[in-house]
mmCIF file as gemmi writes it, N, C-alpha and C atoms, coordinates in Angstrom:
data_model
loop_
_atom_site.group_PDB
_atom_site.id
_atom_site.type_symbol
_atom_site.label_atom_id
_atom_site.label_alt_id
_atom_site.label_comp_id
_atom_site.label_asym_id
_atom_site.label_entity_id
_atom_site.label_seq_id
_atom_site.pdbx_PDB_ins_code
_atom_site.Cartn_x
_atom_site.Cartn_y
_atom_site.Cartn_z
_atom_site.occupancy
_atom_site.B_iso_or_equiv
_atom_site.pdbx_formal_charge
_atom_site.auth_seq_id
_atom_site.auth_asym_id
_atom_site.pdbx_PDB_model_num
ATOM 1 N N . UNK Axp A 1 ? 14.715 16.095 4.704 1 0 ? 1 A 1
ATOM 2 C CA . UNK Axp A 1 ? 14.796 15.167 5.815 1 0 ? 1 A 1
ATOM 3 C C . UNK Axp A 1 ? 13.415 15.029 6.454 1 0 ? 1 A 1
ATOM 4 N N . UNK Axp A 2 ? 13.038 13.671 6.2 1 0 ? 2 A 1
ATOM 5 C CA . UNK Axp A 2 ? 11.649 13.596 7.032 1 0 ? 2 A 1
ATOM 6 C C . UNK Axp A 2 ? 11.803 13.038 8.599 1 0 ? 2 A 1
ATOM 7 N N . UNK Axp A 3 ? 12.44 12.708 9.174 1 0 ? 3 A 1
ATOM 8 C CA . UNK Axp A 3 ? 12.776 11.789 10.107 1 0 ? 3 A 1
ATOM 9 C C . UNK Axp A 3 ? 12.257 12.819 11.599 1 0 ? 3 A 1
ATOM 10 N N . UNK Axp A 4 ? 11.856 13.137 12.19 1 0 ? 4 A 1
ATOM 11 C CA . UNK Axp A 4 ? 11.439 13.68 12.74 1 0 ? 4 A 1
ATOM 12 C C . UNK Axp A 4 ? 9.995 15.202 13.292 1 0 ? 4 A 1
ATOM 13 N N . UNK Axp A 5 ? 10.172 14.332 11.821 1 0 ? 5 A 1
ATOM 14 C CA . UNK Axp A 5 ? 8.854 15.842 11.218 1 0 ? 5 A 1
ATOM 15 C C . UNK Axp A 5 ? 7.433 14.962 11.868 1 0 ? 5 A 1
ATOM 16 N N . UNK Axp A 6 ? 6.252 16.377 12.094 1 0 ? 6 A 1
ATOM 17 C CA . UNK Axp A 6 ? 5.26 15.661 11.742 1 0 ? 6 A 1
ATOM 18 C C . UNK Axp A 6 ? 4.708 15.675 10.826 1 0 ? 6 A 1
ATOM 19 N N . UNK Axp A 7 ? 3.373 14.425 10.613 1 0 ? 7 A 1
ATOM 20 C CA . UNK Axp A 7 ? 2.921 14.415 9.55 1 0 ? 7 A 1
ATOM 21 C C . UNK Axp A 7 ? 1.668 13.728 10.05 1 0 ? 7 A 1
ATOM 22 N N . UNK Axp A 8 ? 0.236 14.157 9.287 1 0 ? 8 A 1
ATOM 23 C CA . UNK Axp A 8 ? -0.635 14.026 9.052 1 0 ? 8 A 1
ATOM 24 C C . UNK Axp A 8 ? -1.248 12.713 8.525 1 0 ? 8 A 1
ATOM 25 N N . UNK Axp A 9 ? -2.38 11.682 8.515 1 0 ? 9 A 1
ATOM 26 C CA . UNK Axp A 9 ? -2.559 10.836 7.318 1 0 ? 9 A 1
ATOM 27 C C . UNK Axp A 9 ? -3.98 11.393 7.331 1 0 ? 9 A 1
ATOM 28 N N . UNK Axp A 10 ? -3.776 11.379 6.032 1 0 ? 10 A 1
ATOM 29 C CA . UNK Axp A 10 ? -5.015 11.951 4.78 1 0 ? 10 A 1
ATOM 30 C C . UNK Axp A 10 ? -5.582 10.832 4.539 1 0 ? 10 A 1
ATOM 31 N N . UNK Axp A 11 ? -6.97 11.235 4.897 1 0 ? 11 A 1
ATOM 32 C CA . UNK Axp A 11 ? -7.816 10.2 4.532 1 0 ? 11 A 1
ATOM 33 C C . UNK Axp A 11 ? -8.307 10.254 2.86 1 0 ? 11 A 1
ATOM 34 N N . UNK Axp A 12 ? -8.727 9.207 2.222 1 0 ? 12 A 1
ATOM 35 C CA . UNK Axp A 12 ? -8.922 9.046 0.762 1 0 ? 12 A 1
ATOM 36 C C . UNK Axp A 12 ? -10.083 8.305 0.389 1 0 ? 12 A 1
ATOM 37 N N . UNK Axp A 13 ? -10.537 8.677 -0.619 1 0 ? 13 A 1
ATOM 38 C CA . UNK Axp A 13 ? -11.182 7.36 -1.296 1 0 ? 13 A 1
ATOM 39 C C . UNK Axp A 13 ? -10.88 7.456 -2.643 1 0 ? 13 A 1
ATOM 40 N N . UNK Axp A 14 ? -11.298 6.343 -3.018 1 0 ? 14 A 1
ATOM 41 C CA . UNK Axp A 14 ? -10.679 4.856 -2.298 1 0 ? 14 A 1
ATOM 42 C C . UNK Axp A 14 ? -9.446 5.139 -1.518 1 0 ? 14 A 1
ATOM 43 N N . UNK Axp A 15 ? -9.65 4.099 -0.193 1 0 ? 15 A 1
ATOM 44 C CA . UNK Axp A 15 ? -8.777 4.145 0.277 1 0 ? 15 A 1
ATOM 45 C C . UNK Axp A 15 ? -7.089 3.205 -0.4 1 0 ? 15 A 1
ATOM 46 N N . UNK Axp A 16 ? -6.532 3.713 -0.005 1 0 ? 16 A 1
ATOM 47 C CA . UNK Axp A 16 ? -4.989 2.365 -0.289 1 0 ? 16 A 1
ATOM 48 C C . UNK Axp A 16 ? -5.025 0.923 -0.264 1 0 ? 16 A 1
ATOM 49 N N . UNK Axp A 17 ? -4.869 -0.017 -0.873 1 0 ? 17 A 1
ATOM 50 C CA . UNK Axp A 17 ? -5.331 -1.037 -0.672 1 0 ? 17 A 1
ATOM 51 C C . UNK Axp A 17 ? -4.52 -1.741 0.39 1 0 ? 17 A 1
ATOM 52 N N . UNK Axp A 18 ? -3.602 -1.371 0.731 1 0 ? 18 A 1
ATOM 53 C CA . UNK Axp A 18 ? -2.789 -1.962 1.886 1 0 ? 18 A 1
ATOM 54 C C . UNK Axp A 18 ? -3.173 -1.613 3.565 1 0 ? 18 A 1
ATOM 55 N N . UNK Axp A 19 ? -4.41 -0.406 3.062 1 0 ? 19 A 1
ATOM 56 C CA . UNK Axp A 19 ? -4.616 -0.18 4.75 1 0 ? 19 A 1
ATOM 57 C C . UNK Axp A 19 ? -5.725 -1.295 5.651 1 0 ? 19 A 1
ATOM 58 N N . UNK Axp A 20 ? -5.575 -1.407 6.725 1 0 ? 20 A 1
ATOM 59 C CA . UNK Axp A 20 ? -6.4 -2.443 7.443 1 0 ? 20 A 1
ATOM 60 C C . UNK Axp A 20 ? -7.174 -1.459 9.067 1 0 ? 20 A 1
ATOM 61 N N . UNK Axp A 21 ? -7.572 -1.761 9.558 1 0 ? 21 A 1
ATOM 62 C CA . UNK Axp A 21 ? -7.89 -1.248 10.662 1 0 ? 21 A 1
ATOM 63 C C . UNK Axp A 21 ? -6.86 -0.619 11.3 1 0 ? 21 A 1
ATOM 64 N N . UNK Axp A 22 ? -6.002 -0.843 11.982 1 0 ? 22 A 1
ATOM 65 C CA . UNK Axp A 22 ? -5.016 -0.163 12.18 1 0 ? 22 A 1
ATOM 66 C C . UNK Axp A 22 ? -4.675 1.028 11.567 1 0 ? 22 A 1
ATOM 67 N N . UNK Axp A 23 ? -4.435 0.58 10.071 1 0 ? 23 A 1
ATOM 68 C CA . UNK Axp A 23 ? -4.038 2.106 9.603 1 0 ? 23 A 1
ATOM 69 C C . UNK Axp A 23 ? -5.642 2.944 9.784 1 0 ? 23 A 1
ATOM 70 N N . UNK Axp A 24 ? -6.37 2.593 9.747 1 0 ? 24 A 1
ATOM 71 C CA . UNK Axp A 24 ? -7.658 3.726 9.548 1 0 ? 24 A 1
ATOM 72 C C . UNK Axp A 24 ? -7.811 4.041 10.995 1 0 ? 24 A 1
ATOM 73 N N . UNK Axp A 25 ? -7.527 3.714 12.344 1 0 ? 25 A 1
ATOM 74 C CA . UNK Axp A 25 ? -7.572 4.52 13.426 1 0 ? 25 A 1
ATOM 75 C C . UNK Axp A 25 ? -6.705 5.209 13.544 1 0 ? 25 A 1
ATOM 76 N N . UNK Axp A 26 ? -5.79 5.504 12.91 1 0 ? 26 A 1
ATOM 77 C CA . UNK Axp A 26 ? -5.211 6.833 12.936 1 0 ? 26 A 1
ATOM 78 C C . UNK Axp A 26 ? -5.067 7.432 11.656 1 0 ? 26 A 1
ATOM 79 N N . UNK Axp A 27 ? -6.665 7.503 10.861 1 0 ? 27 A 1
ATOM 80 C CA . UNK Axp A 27 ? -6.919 8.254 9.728 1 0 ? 27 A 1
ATOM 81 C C . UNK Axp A 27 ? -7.046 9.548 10.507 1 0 ? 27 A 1
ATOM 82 N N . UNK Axp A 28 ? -6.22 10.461 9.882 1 0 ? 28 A 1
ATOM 83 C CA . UNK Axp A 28 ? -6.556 12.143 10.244 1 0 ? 28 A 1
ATOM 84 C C . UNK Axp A 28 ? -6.119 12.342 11.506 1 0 ? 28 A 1
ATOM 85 N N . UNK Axp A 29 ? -4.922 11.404 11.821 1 0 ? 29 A 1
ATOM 86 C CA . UNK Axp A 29 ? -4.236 12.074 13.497 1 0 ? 29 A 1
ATOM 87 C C . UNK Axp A 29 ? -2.766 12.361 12.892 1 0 ? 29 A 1
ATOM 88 N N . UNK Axp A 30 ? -2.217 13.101 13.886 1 0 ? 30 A 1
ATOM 89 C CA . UNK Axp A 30 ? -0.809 13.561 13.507 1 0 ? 30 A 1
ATOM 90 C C . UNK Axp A 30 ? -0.133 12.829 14.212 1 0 ? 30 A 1
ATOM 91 N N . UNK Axp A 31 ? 0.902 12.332 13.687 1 0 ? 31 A 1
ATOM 92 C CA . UNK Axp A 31 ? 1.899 11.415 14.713 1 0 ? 31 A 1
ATOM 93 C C . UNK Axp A 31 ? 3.273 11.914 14.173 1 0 ? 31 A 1
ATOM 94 N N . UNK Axp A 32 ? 4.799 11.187 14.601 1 0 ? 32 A 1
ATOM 95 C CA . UNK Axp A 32 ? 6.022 11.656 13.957 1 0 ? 32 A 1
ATOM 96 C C . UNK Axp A 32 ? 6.798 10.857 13.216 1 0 ? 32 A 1
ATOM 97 N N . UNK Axp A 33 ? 7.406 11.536 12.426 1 0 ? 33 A 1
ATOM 98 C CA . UNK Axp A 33 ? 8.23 9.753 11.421 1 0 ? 33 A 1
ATOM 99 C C . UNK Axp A 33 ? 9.522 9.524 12.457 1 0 ? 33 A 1
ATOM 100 N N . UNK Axp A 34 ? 9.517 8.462 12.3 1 0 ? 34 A 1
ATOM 101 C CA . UNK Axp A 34 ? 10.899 8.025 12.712 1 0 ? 34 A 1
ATOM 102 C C . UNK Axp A 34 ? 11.65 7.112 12.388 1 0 ? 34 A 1
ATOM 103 N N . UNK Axp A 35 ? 11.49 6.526 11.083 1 0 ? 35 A 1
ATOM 104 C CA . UNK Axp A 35 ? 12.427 6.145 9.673 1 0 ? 35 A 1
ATOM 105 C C . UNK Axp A 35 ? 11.358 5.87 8.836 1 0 ? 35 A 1
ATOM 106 N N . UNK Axp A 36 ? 12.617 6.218 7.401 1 0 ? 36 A 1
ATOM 107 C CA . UNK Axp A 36 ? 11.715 5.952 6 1 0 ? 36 A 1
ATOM 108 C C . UNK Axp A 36 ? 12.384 4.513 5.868 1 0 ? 36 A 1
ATOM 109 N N . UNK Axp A 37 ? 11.856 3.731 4.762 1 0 ? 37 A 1
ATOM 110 C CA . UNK Axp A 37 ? 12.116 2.421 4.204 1 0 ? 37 A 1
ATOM 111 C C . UNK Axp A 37 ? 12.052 2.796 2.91 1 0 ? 37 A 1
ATOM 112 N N . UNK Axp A 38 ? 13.519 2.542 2.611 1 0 ? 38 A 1
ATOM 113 C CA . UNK Axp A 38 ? 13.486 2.832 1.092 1 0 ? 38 A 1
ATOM 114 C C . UNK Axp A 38 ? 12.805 1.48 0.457 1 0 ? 38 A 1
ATOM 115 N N . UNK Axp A 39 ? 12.671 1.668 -0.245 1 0 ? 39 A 1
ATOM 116 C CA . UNK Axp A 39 ? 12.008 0.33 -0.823 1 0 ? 39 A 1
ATOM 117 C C . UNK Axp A 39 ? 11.714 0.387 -2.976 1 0 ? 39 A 1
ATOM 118 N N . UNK Axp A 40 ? 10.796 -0.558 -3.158 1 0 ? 40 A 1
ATOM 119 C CA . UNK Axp A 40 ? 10.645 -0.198 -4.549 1 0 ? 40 A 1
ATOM 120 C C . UNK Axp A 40 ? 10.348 0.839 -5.584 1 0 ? 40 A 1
ATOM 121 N N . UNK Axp A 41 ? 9.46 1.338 -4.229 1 0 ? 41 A 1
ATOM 122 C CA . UNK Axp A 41 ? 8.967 2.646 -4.898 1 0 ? 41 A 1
ATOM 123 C C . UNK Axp A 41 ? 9.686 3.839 -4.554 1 0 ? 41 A 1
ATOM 124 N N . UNK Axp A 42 ? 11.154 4.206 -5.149 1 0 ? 42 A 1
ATOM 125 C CA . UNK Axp A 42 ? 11.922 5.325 -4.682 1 0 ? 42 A 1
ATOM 126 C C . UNK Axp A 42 ? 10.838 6.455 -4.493 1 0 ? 42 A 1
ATOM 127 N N . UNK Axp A 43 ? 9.64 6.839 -4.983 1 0 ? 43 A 1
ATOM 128 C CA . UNK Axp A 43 ? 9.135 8.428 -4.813 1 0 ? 43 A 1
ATOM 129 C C . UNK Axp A 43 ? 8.257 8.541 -4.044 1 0 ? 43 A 1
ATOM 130 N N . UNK Axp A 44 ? 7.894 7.043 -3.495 1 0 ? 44 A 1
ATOM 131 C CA . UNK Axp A 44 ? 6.581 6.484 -2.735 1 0 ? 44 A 1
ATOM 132 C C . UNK Axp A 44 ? 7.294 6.068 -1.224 1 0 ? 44 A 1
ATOM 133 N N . UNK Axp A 45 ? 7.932 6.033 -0.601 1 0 ? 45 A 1
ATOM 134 C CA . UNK Axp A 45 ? 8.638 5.269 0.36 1 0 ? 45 A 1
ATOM 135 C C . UNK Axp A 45 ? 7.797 4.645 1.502 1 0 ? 45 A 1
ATOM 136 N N . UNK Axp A 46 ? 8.008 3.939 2.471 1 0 ? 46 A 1
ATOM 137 C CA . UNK Axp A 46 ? 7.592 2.945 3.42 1 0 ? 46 A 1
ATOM 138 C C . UNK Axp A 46 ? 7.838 4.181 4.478 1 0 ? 46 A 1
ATOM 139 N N . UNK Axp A 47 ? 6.602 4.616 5.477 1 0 ? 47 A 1
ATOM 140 C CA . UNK Axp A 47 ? 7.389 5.507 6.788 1 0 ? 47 A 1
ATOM 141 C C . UNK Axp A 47 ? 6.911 5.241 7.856 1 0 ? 47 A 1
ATOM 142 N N . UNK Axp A 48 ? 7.988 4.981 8.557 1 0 ? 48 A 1
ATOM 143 C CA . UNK Axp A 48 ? 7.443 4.553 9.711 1 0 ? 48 A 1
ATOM 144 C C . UNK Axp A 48 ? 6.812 5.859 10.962 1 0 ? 48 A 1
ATOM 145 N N . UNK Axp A 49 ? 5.898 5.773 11.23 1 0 ? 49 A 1
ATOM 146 C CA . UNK Axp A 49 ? 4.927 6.768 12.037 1 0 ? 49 A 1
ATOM 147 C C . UNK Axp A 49 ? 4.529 6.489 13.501 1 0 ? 49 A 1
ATOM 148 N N . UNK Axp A 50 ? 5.178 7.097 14.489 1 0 ? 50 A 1
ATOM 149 C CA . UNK Axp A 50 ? 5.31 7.198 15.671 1 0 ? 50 A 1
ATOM 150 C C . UNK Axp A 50 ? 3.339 8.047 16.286 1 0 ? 50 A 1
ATOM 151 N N . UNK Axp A 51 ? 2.718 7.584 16.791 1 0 ? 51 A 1
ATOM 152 C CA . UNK Axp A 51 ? 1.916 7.649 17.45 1 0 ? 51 A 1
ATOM 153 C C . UNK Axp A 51 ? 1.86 7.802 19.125 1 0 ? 51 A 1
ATOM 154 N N . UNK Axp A 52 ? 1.185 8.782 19.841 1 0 ? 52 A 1
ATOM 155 C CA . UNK Axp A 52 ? 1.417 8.673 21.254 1 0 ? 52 A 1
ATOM 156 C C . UNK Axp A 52 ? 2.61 8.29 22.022 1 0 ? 52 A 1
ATOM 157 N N . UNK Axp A 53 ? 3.194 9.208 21.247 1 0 ? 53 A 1
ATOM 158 C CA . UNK Axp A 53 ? 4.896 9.232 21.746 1 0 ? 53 A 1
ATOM 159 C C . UNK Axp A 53 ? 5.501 8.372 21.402 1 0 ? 53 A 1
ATOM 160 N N . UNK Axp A 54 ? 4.831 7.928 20.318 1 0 ? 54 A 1
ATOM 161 C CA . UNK Axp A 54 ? 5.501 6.996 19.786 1 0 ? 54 A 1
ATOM 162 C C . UNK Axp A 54 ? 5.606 5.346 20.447 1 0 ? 54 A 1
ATOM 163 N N . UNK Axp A 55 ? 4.67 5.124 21.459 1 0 ? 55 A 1
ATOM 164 C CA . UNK Axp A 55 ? 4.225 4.217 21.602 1 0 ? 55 A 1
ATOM 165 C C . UNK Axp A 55 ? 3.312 3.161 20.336 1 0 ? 55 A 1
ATOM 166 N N . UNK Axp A 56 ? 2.93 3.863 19.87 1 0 ? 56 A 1
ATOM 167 C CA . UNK Axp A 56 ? 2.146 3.288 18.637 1 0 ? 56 A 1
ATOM 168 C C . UNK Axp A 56 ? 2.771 3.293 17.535 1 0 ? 56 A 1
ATOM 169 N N . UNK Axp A 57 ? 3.344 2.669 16.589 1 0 ? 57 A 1
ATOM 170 C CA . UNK Axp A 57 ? 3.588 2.735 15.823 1 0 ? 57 A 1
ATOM 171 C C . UNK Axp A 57 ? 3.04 2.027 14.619 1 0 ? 57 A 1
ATOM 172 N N . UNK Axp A 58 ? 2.844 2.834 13.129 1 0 ? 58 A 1
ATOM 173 C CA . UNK Axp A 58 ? 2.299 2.195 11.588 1 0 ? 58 A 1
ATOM 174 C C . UNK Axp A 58 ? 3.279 2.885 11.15 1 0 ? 58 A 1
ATOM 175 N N . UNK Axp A 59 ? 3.083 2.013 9.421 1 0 ? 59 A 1
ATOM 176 C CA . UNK Axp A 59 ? 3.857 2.542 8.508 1 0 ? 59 A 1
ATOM 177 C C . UNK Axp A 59 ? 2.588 2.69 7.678 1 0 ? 59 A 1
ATOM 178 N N . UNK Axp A 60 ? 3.006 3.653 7.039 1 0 ? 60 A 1
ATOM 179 C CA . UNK Axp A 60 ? 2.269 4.302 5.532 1 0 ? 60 A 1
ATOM 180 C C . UNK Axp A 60 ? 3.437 5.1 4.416 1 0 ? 60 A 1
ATOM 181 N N . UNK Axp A 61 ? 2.65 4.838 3.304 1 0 ? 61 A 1
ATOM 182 C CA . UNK Axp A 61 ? 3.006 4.975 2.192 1 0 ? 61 A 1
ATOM 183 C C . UNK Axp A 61 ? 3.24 7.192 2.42 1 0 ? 61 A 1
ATOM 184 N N . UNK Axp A 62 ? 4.397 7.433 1.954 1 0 ? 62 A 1
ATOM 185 C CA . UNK Axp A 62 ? 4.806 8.663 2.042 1 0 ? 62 A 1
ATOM 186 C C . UNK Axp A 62 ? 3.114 9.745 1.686 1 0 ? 62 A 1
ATOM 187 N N . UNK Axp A 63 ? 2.776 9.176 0.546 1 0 ? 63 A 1
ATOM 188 C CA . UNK Axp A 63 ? 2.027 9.557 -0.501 1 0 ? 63 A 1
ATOM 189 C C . UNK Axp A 63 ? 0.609 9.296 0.389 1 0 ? 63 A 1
ATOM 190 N N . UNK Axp A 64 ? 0.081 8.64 1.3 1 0 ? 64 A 1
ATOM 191 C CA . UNK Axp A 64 ? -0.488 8.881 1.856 1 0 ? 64 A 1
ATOM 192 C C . UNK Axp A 64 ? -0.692 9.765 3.8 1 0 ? 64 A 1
ATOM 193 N N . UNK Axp A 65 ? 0.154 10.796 3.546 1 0 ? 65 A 1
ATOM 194 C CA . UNK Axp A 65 ? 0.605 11.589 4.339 1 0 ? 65 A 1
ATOM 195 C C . UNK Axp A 65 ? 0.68 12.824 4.203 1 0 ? 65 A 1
ATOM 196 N N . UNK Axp A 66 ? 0.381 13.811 5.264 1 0 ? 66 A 1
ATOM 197 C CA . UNK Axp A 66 ? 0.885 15.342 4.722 1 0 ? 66 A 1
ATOM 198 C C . UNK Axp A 66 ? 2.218 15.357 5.98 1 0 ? 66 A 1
ATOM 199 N N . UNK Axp A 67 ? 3.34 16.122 5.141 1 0 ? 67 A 1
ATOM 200 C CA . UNK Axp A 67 ? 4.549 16.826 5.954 1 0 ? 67 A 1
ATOM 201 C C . UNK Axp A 67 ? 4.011 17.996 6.757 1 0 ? 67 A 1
ATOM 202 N N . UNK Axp A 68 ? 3.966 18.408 7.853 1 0 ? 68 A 1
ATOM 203 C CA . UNK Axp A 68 ? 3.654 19.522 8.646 1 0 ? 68 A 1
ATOM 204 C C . UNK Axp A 68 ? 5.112 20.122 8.466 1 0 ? 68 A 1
ATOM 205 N N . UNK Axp A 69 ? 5.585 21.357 7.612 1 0 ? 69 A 1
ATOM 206 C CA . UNK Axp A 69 ? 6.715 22.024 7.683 1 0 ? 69 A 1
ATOM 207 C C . UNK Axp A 69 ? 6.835 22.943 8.519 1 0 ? 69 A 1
ATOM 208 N N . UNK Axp A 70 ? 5.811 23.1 9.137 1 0 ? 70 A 1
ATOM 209 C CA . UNK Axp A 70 ? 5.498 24.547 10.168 1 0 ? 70 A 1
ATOM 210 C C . UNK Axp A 70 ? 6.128 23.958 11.591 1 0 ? 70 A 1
ATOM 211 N N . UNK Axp A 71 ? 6.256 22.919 12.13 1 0 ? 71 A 1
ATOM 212 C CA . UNK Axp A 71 ? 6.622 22.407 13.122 1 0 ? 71 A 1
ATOM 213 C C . UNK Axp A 71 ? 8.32 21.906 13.062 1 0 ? 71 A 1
ATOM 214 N N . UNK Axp A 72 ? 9.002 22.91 14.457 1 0 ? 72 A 1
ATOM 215 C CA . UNK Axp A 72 ? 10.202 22.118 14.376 1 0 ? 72 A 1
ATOM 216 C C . UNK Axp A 72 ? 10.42 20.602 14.304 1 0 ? 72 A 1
ATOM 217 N N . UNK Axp A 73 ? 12.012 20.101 13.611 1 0 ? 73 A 1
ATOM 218 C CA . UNK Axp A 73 ? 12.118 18.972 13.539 1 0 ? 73 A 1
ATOM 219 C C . UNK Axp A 73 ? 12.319 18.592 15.239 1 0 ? 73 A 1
ATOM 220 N N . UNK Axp A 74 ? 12.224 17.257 15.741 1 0 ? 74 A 1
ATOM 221 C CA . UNK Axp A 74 ? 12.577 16.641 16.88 1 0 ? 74 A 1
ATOM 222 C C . UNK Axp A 74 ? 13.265 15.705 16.463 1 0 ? 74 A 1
ATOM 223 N N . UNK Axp A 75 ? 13.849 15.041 17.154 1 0 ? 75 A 1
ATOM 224 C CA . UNK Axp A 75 ? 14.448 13.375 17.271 1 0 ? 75 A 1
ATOM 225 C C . UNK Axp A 75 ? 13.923 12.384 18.235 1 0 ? 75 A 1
ATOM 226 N N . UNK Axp A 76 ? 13.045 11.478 17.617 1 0 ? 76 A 1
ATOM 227 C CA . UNK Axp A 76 ? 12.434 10.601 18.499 1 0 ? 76 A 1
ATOM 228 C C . UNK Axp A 76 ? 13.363 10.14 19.218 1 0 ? 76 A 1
ATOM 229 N N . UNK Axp A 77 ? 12.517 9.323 20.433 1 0 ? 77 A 1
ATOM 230 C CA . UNK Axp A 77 ? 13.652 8.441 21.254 1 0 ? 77 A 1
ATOM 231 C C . UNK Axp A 77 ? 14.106 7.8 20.767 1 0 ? 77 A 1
ATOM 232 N N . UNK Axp A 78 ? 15.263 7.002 21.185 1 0 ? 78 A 1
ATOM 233 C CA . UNK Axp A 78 ? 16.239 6.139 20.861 1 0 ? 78 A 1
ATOM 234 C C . UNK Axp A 78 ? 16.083 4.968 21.693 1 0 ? 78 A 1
ATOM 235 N N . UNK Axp A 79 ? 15.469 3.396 21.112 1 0 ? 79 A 1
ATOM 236 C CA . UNK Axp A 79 ? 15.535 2.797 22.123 1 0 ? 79 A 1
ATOM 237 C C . UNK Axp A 79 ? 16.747 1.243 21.849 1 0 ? 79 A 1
ATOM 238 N N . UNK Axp A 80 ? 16.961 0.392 22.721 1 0 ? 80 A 1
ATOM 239 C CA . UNK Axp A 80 ? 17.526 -0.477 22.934 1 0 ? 80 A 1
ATOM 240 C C . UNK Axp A 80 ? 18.74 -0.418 22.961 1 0 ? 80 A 1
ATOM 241 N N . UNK Axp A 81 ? 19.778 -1.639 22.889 1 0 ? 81 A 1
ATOM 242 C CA . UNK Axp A 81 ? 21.096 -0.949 23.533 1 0 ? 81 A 1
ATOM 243 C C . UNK Axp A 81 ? 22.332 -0.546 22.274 1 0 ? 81 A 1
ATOM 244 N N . UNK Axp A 82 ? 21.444 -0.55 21.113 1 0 ? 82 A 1
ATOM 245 C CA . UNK Axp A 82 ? 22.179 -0.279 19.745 1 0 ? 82 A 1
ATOM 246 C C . UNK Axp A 82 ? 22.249 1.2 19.484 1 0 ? 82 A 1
ATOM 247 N N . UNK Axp A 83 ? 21.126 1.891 20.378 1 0 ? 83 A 1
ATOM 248 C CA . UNK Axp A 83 ? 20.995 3.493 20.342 1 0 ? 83 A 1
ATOM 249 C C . UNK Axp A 83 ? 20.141 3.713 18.702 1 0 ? 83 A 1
ATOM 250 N N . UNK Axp A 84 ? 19.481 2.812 18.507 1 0 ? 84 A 1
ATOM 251 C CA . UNK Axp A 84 ? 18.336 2.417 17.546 1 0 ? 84 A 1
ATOM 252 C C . UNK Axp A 84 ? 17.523 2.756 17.78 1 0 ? 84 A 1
ATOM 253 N N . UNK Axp A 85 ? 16.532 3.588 16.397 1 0 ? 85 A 1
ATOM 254 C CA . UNK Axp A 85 ? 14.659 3.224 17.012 1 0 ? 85 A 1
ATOM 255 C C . UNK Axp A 85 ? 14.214 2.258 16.78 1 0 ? 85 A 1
ATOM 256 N N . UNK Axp A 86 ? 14.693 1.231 16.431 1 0 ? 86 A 1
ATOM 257 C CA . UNK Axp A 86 ? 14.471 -0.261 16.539 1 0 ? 86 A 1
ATOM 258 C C . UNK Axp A 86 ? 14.71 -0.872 18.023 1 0 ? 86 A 1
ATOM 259 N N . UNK Axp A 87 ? 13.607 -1.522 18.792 1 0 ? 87 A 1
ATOM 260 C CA . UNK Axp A 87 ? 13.61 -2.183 19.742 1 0 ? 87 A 1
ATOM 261 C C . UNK Axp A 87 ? 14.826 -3.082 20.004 1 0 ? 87 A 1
């Protein structure tokens, strides 16, 4: 279960070709997931990454991320009136 973990983004080179400014200001900060997107790439997934409490939010590629296992899980907030982390 990643959904509350933190996680790291690892910086690379080459970088990913999908990253833009955004993703590179929070190269090498820790933020928290708070959903995966399954998507095409079952082993690669879409995650969505909570920043400054999760005020900020990116997605990155699983694979460009480290899992921090040393840190308890949390449950981000819950917002809007669906009890969603979707706005």
């Amino acid at each position: 279960m990643l959904v509350g973990r933190c996680v790291t983004v690892h910086p690379r080179e080459p970088e990913p070709s999908y990253f833009t400014e955004v993703h590179r200001v929070w190269s090498s900060k820790t933020g928290r997931v708070h959903a995966v997107v399954i998507s095409g790439e079952r082993d690669n997934p879409l995650v969505k990454v909570g920043f400054e409490g999760g005020t900020q939010i990116v997605f990155y590629r699983l694979r460009d991320l480290t899992v921090d296992v040393e840190v308890e899980v949390a449950n981000p907030p819950k917002h809007g009136v669906r009890g969603s982390h979707l706005p």
